[in-house]
Residue, then its C-alpha position, 0 to 999 in steps of 0.5 A: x197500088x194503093x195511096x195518092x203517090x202509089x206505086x212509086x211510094x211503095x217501092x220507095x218505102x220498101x228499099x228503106x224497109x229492105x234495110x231495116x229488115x234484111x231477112x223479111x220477104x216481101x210479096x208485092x201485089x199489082x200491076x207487074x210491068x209498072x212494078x217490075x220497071x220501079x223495082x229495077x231502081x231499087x237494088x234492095x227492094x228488087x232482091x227482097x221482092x216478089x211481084x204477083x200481077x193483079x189486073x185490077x185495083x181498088x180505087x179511093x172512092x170504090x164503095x165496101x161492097x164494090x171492092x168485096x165483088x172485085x176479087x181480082x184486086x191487087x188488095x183483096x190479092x194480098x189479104x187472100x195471101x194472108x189468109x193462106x199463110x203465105x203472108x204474115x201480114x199485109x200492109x196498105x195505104x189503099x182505100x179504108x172503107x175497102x180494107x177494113x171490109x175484106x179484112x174482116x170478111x177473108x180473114x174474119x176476127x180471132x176466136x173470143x173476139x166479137x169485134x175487130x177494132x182499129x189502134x194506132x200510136x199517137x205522141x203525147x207529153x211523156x211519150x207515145x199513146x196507144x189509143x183504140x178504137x178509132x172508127x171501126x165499131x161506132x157503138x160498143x158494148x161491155x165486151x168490146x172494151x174489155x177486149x179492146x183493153x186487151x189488145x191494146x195492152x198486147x200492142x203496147x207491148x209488142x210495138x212501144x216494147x213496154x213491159x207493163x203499160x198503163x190503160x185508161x178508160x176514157x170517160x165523162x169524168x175520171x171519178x168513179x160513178x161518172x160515165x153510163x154503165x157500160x164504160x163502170x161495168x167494163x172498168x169492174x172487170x178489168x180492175x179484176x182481171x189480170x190487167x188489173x194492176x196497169x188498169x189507171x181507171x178512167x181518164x179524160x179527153x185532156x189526158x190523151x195528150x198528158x200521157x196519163x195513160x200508156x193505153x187509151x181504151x173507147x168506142x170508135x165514135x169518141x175515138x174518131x172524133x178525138x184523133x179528127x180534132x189531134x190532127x185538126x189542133x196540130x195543123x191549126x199549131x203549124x199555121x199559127x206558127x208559120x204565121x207568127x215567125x213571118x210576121x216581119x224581119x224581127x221575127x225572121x231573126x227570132x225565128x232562126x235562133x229557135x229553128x233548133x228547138x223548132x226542128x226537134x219539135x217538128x220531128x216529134x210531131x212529124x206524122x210518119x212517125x205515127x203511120x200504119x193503124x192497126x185492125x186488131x183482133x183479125x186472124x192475121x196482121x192488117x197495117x193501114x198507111x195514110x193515104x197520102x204519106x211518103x216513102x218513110x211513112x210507110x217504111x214506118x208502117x211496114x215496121x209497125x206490122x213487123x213488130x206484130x209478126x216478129x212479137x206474136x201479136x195475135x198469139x198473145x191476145x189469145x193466151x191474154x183473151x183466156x184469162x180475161x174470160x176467168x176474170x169475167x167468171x170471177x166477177x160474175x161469181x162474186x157479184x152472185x154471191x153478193x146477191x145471195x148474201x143482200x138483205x131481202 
C-alpha cells in the first residue's frame, strides 16, 4: 500500500515478478477489496498471490514512532510475517522512516551485528557499485565498517554474483595515513582478515563513479550525502542534455543520428535498474523500493530480495561474521605482542 502509484504499482510489478519467478509465493498485504479488484486483472499475479487484509496504512509523512504504535498496518503486517517465518523477505516502496524503524525493532539485527546498515547498487564505468551505508547509521565506529565490509562483500556476491569483489574504504585520501583513526584501524583489520586479499585499501569520492572498487564501505552520512549529489549530478546530465539537443533544427538532426548511443546510454543509467536498497544485517530480508518508481522498478526490487533469499544471504554474513571475529583476535594478539617487544 505503500509508494506514490500504489497499489496499482505493486500488482503491476508482481505480474512481471510472477514471470521472472514462477515458483515464488507471494503474500500481499492491505486493503483486500482494492487488491482483490487488481489482481482480477493480472492473471499471473492472481495465481502467485495471497491477500491478507490490513485495515490500516502507513502514510509518507507518519513519523517512526507513530508507525511502531500502528500495529495493524499493512507494513508492520508484512515484517511481522517475516518475523514468523512465514515470509522470507519483504519488500516496500512505503515510507523509509517507518521501514527502517520496524524492521529493526520486530526483526532486530543478526547475532554479532551492532548495527543494520542500508546498500543499495549503483552504476559506474566498469559496472555496478555496492555502496554501504546509506543513511541508516550517521556515526559509525571501527566495528561497523568492518561489518559493513562484510556485508557488503556477501551482497555482492549474491546479488551482482561476483565470486571475489573488490572493497574499498572511502577516504579523505587513498594513502595510507590519510583519514581519522577509525576509517586506518577498520583498514587494518580487514586487510588481515580473510577479505584481505579483495581489500583495494582506501578509494576516494571520484572512484565511486570509476568502478575502482566492486564494493564502496562509509558511514551513513558520507554515503547519503554521495549517493544525493549521484542523483543530483544525473538529473543535472539529463537537462543539459535535453537542452542542448533542442537548442535548434541543427541539433534536432544531430540529435536523431546519436539516439541510438543516446538510448543505450538511457538504459544503463535508467534508475529502475538500481531499485530496492537494502537493510542488511537484520534476521530477515527488508528491500526498500522508491517511492516513486513504476511497475518494472519494483519487479527489479522484488528481484533483488529473491537473489537474497534463493543466495542465503544472511547465512553467509553469519559464517563470514565468525571469521571476521578471529581475524580482530589476530590483530589484537599481534598488535600485543608488538608491545611486549617495543623498546621502554
Amino acid at each position: 500500500m505503500g509508494g506514490d502509484h500504489a497499489p496499482d504499482m505493486v500488482i503491476d510489478g508482481l505480474e512481471i515478478a510472477a514471470e521472472r519467478h514462477p515458483h515464488a509465493r507471494f503474500l500481499l498485504v492491505g486493503d483486500e477489496p482494492s487488491l482483490s479488484a487488481l489482481l482480477s486483472k493480472r492473471r499471473r499475479a492472481r495465481a502467485a498471490c495471497t491477500i491478507r487484509h490490513a485495515a490500516q496504512k502507513i502514510s509518507s509523512d507518519m513519523k517512526p514512532t507513530a508507525a511502531l504504535r500502528t500495529r495493524d498496518s499493512s507494513m508492520r503486517m508484512a515484517i511481522d510475517a517475516v518475523a514468523s517465518g512465514e515470509a522470507a523477505g519483504v519488500v516496500s516502496a512505503g515510507n523509509t522512516g517507518a521501514l527502517l524503524a520496524l524492521a529493526k525493532i520486530v526483526l532486530k539485527s543478526l547475532p554479532g551485528i551492532d548495527r543494520p546498515a542500508m546498500a543499495a547498487i549503483g552504476p559506474s564505468a566498469r559496472g555496478d557499485v555496492v555502496m554501504l551505508d546509506l543513511g541508516a547509521n550517521v556515526q559509525c565506529d571501527v566495528r561497523n565498517l568492518v561489518e559493513f565490509a562484510v556485508m557488503g562483500d556477501v551482497f555482492a556476491r549474491c546479488v551482482l554474483g561476483l565470486t571475489a569483489p573488490t572493497i574499498g574504504l572511502l577516504n579523505v585520501g587513498a594513502e595510507e595515513l590519510k583519514g581519522d583513526d577509525t576509517v586506518r584501524k577498520a583498514a587494518e583489520i580487514l586487510r588481515a582478515s580473510h577479505i584481505g586479499p579483495q581489500f583495494h585499501g582506501f578509494v576516494e569520492g571520484h572512484d565511486i563513479a570509476a568502478g575502482t572498487t566492486d564494493v564502496i564501505v562509509t558511514d551513513g552520512f558520507t554515503g547519503n550525502v554521495a549517493l544525493k549529489t549521484a542523483e543530483g549530478a544525473l538529473k543535472l546530465i539529463g537537462g543539459l542534455l535535453r537542452q542542448v539537443f533542442n537548442n535548434g533544427i541543427l541539433s534536432k538532426i544531430a540529435y536523431l543520428l546519436a539516439k541510438p548511443g543516446l538510448d543505450r546510454l538511457r538504459e544503463w543509467l535508467d534508475p529502475r535498474r538500481y531499485n530496492g536498497a537494502v537493510m542488511v544485517g537484520l534476521n530477515g530480508v527488508v528491500v526498500k523500493s522508491h517511492g516513486g518508481t513504476d511497475a518494472q522498478g519494483f519487479a527489479h526490487a522484488i528481484d533483488v530480495a529473491m537473489d537474497m533469499v534463493v543466495h542465503r544471504f544472511n547465512d553467509h554474513i553469519r559464517e563470514d561474521l565468525a571469521r571476521i571475529g578471529l581475524d580482530k583476535r589476530a590483530v589484537r594478539e599481534k598488535n600485543g605482542s608488538a608491545a611486549k617487544l617495543a623498546p621502554a
